[in-house]
C-alpha positions as CSV (number, residue, x, y, z in Angstrom):
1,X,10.1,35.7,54.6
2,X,10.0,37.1,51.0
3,X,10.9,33.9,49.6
4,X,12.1,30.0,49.8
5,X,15.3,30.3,49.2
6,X,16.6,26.8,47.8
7,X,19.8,25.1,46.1
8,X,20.8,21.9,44.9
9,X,24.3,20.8,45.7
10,X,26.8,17.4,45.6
11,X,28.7,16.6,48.5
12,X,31.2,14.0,49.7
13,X,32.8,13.0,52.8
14,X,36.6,11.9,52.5
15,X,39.7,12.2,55.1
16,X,37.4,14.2,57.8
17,X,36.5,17.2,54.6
18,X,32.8,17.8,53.3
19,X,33.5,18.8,50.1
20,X,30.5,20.6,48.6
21,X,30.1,21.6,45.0
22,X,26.9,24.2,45.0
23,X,25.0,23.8,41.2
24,X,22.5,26.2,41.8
25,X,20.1,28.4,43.8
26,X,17.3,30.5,43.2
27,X,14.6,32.0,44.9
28,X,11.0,30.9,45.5
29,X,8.6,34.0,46.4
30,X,5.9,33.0,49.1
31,X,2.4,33.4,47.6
32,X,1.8,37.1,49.0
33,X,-1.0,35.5,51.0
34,X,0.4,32.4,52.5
35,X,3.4,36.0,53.5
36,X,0.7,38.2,54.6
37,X,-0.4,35.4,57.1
38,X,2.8,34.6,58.1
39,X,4.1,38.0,59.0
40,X,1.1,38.8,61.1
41,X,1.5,35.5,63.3
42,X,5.6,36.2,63.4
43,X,4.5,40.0,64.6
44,X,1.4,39.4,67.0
45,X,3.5,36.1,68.0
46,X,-0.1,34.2,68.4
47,X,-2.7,32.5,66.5
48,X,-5.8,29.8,66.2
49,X,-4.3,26.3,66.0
50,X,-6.2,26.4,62.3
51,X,-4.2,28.9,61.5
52,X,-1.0,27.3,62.1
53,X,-2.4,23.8,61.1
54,X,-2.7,25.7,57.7
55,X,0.4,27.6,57.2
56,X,2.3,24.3,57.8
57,X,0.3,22.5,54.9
58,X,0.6,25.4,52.7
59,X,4.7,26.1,54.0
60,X,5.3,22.5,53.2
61,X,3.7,22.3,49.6
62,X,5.4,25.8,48.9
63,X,8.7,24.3,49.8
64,X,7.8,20.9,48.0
65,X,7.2,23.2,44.8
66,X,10.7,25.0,45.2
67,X,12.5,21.9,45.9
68,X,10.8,20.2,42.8
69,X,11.9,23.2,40.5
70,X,15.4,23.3,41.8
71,X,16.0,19.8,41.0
72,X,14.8,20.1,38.0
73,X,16.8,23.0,37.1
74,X,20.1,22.2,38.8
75,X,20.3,18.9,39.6
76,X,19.0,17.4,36.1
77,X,16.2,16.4,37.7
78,X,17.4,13.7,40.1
79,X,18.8,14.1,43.7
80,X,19.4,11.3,46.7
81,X,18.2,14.0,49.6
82,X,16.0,17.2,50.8
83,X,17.2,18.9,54.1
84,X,14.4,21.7,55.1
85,X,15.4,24.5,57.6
86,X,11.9,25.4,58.2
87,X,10.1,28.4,58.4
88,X,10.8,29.8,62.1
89,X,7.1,31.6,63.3
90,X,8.5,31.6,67.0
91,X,11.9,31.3,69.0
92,X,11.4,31.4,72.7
93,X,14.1,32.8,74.6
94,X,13.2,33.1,78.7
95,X,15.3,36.7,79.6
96,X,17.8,36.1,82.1
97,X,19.5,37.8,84.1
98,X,21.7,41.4,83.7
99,X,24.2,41.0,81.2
100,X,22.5,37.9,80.2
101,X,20.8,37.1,76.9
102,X,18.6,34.7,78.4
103,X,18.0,31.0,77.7
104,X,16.2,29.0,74.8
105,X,13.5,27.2,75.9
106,X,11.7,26.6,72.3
107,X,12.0,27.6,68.6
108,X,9.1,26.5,65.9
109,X,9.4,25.8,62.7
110,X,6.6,25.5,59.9
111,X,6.6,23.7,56.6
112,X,5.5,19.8,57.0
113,X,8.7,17.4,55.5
114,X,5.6,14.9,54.7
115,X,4.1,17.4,52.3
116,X,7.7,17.7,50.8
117,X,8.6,14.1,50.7
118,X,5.0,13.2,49.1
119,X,5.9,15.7,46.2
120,X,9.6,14.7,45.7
121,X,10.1,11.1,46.5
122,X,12.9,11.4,48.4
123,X,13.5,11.5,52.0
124,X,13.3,15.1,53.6
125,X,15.6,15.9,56.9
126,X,13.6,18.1,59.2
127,X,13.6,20.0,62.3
128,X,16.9,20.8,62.7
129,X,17.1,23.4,65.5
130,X,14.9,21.8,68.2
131,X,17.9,19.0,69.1
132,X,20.4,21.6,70.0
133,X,17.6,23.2,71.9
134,X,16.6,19.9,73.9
135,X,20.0,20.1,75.0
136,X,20.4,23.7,76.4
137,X,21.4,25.1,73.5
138,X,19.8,28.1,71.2
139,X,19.1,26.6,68.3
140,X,20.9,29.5,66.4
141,X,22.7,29.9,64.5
142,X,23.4,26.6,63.4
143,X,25.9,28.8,60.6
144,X,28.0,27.9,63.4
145,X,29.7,25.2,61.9
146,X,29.5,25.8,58.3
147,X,31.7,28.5,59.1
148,X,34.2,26.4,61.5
149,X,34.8,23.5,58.9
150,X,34.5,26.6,55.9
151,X,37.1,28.5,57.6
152,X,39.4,25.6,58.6
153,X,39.3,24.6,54.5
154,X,40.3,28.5,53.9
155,X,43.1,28.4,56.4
156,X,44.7,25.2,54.7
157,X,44.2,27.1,51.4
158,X,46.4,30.1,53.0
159,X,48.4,28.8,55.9
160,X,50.2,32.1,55.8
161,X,47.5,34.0,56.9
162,X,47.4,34.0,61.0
163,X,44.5,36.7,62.0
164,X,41.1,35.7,63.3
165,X,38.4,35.3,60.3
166,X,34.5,36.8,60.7
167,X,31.7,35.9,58.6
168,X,29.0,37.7,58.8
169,X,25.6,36.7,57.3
170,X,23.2,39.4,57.0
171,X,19.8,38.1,56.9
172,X,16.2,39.0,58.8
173,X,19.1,39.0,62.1
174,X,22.5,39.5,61.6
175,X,24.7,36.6,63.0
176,X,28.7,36.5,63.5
177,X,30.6,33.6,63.5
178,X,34.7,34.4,64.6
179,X,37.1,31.8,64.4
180,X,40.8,32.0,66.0
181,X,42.6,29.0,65.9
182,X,41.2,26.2,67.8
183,X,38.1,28.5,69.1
184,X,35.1,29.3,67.4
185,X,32.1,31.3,68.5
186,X,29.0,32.2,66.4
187,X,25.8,34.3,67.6
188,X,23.1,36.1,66.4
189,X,24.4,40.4,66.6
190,X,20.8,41.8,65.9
191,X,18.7,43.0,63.3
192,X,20.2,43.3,59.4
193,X,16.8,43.5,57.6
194,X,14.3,42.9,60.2
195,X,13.9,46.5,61.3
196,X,14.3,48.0,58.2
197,X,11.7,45.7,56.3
198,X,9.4,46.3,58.5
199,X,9.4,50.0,58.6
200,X,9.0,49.4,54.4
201,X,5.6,47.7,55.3
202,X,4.5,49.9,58.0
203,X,5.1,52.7,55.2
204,X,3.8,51.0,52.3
205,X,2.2,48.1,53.2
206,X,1.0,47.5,49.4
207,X,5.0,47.8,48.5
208,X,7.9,45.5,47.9
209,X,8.6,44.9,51.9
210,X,11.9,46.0,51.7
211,X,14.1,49.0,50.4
212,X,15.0,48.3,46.7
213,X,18.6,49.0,46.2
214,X,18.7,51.0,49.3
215,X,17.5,53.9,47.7
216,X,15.3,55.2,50.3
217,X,17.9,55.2,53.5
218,X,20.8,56.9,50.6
219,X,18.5,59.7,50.6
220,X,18.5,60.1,54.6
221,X,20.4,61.1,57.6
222,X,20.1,59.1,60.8
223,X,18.5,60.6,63.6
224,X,21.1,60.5,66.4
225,X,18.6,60.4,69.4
226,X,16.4,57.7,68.1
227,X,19.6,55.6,67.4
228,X,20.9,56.4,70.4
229,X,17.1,54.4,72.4
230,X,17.6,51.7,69.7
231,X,21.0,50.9,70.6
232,X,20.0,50.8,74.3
233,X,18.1,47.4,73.7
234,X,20.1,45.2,76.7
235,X,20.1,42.6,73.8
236,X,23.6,44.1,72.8
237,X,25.3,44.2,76.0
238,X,24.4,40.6,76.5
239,X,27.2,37.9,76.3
240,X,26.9,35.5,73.9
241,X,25.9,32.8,72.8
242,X,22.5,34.5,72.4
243,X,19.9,34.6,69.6
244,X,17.1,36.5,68.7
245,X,14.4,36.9,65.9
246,X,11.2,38.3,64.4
247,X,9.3,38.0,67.6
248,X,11.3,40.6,68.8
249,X,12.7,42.8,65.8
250,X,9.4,43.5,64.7
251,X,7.0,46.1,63.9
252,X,5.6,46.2,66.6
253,X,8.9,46.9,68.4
254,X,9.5,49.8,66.2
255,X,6.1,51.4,66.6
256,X,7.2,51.1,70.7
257,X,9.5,53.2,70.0
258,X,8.3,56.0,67.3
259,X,5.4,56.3,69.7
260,X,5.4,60.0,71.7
261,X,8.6,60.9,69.5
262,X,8.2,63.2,67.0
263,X,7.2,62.4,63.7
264,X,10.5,61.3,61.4
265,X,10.6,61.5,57.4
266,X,10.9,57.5,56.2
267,X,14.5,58.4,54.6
268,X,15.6,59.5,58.3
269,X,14.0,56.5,59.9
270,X,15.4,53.5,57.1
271,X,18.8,55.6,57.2
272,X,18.8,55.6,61.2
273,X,18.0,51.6,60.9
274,X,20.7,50.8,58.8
275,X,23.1,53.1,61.1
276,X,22.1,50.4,63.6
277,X,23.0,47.6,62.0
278,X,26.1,48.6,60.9
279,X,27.1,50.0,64.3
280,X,26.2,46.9,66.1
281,X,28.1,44.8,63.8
282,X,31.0,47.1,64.0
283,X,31.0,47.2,67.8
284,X,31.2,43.5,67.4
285,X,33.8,43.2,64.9
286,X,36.1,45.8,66.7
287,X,35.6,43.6,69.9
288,X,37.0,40.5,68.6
289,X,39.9,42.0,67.2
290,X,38.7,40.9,63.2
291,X,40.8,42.0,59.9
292,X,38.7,40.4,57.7
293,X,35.0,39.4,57.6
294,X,33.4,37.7,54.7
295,X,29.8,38.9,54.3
296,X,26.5,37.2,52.8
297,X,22.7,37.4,52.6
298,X,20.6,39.7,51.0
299,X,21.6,42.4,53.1
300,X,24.9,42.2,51.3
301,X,22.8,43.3,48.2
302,X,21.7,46.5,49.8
303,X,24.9,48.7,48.6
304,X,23.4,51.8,51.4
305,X,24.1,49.2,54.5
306,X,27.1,47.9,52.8
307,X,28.4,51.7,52.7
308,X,27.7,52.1,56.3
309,X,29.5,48.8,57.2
310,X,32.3,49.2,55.7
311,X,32.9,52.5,57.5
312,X,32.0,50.9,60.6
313,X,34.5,48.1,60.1
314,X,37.5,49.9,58.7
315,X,40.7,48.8,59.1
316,X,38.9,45.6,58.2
317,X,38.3,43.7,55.1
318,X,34.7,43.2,53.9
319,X,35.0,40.3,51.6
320,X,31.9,38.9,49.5
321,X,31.5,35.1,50.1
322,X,30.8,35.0,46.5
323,X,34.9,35.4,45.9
324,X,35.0,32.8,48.0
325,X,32.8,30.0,46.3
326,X,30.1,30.5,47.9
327,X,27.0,32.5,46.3
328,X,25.9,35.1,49.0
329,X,22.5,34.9,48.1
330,X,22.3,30.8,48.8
331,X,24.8,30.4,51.9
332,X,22.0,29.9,53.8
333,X,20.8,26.9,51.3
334,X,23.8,26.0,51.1
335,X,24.2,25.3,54.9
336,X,20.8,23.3,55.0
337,X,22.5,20.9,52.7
338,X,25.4,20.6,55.2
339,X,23.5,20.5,57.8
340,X,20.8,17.7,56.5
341,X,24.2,15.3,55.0
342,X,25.4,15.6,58.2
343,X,22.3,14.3,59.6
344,X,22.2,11.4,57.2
345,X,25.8,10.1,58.0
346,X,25.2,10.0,61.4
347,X,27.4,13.3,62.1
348,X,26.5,16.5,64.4
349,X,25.6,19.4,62.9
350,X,25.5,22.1,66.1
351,X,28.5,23.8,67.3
352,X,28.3,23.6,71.3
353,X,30.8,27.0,71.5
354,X,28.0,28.6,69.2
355,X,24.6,27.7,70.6
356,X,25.6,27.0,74.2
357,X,24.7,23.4,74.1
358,X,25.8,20.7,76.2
359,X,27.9,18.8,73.4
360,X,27.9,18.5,69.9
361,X,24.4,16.5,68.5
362,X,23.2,14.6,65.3
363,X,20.4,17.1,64.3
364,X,17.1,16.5,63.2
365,X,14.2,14.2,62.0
366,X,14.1,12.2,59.1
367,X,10.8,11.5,56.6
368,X,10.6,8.8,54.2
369,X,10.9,9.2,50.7
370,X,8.9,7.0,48.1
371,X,10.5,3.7,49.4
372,X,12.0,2.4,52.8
373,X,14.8,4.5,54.2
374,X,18.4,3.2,53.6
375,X,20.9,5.4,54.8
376,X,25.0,5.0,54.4
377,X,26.7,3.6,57.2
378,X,27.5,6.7,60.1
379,X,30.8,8.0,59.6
380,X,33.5,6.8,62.0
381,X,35.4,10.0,61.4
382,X,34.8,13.5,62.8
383,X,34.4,16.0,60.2
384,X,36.9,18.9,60.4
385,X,36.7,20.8,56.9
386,X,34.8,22.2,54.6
387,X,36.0,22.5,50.6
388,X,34.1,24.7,48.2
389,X,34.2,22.3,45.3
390,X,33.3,24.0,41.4
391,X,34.3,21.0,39.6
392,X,32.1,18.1,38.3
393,X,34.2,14.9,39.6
394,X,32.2,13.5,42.3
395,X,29.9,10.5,40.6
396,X,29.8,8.6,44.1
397,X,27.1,11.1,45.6
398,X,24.2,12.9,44.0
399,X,22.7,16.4,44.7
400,X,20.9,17.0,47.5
401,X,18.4,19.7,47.1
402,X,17.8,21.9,49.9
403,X,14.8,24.4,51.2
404,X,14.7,26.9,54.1
């Protein structure tokens, strides 16, 4: 919630492949009172219907303002399509039983596509989670796929290589997706940043909202008993597919648990915070049996939690997306413009073995641009591949700008 994150990219669909040629990304900070109001309704979980009348105008003409400058900056100011990922206030998982990581029975997002396709011009794909929810699924995280067809385009690109590949993004939540073969699974591990930014604002509320560079957590030692009640959280027993978010990795969580303990220096506590990331992550790599997981997000730009990762995955492999085409810092951008040309050729865009859904869906809703809506025929062929494309040869499809 720091910033829009946006990027403009071309993409194609030919002989069941997406090819997707990424020309750009940056990032959009929030006005700090449009964040302030944000974070409060993420943390307390409720508000006035003005409020959240108001935070979806002023999400949507934020996004509208980010999408605007990307296209200008990266996609010479013309594109065909904006996909929007929303900004998710509230994900409503019902518990379930033992062992169980409960069921999805809502998720809300915030930023009106109408506000976005005034601004633009172009048509704006929407919504993108609440399909895969409508049918049983979670919702999350939809990185599901862009990591099936991803990996399945690395795999051609190295046939010789047989072990199971992991990517890891490491946003707000940390989420795995493992592939092996024919099977894929993706779900949401637990907090990356979530935890530890909100320990930065409960300490200095006036600060940055995260730890720069990691320097605060270098300078601590984890606190073995208070990791040991964090890791206790049933969420990490629980079988996937699962997901989780804000409205549980919160401040408030964290203050539940300092409460009655004795007092702990703010180094200790970010240091303990990042040990829990990286051992949750590690329990899960370990458990599917991965050599090499290819990391992104801005956690990946903390080098203290990187540090403590990759002692928690050794044997295996930490491998920046970056090396692999994709700019860590955008994946997520990246995958809302997969996600929102899926949408407009008529394809599915959730993984069923990810979310839990009943079968694969075409997600989202769609908002007219400047003129009527004409959309390319749906594609006959199912999609199987994903090809990180750096080269400027595709004329037959324009960039398609995307916000989240």
């Amino acid at each position: 919630m720091d910033a829009v994150d946006v990027a403009v990219a071309d993409l194609a669909v030919a002989d069941e492949t997406v090819s997707l040629q990424p020309l750009g990304g940056l990032g959009v900070p929030y006005p700090v009172d449009l964040r302030r109001d944000l974070m409060t309704v993420v943390q307390e979980g409720d508000c006035s219907a003005r409020l959240l009348c108001e935070l979806d105008t002023r999400i949507g003409q934020t996004f509208a303002e980010a999408a605007l400058r990307a296209i200008d900056e990266y996609g010479g100011g013309r594109a065909d399509l904006v996909a929007s990922l929303g900004q998710t206030v509230y994900h409503w998982i019902e518990p379930g039983a033992a062992g169980s990581a409960g069921s999805c029975l809502g998720t809300l997002q915030l930023g009106s596509p109408a506000w976005i396709a005034e601004a633009v011009g172009l048509p704006v794909v929407d919504d993108l989670r609440t399909r895969d929810v409508a049918a049983g699924g979670h919702g999350a995280p939809l990185a599901g796929l862009f990591d099936r067809y991803w990996i399945a385009g690395l795999v051609r690109a190295e046939p010789e290589d047989h072990t199971p590949i992991g990517v890891l993004n490491l946003g707000g939540i940390a989420n795995l997706t493992v592939a092996d073969g024919a099977a894929t699974i993706a779900y949401d591990v637990g907090p990356a940043n979530a935890l530890l930014d909100a320990a930065c604002t409960e300490l200095d509320p006036a600060g940055p909202g995260f730890d720069v560079g990691g320097r605060l957590a270098a300078r601590g030692r984890p606190d073995s008993d208070l990791l040991g009640e964090l890791l206790a959280d049933p969420f990490y027993s629980a079988a996937p597919p699962k997901s989780t978010g804000k409205e549980h990795f919160n401040g408030a969580y964290l203050r539940g648990l300092l409460a009655g303990r004795p007092a702990i220096a703010p180094p200790d506590l970010l240091a303990t915070l990042v040990e829990l990331t990286a051992a949750t992550i590690g329990a899960a790599v370990r458990g599917h049996g991965l050599s090499r997981v290819v990391v992104s997000g801005g956690g990946a730009r903390n080098p203290t939690l990187l540090r403590a990762l990759r002692a928690r995955l050794t044997p295996a492999q930490l491998t920046p997306s970056d090396l692999l085409g994709v700019p860590g810092d955008d994946k997520e951008a990246y995958l809302t413009t997969l996600l929102g040309f899926l949408t407009w050729h008529g394809l599915p865009g959730n993984l069923p073995s990810a979310t839990g859904a009943a079968g694969p869906r075409v997600l989202g809703s769609i908002t007219p641009g400047a003129g009527p809506l004409r959309q390319p025929p749906p594609s006959a062929a199912a999609v199987r591949a994903l090809r990180i494309d750096h080269v400027r040869d595709r004329p037959d499809l324009g960039p398609a700008a995307a916000a989240h």
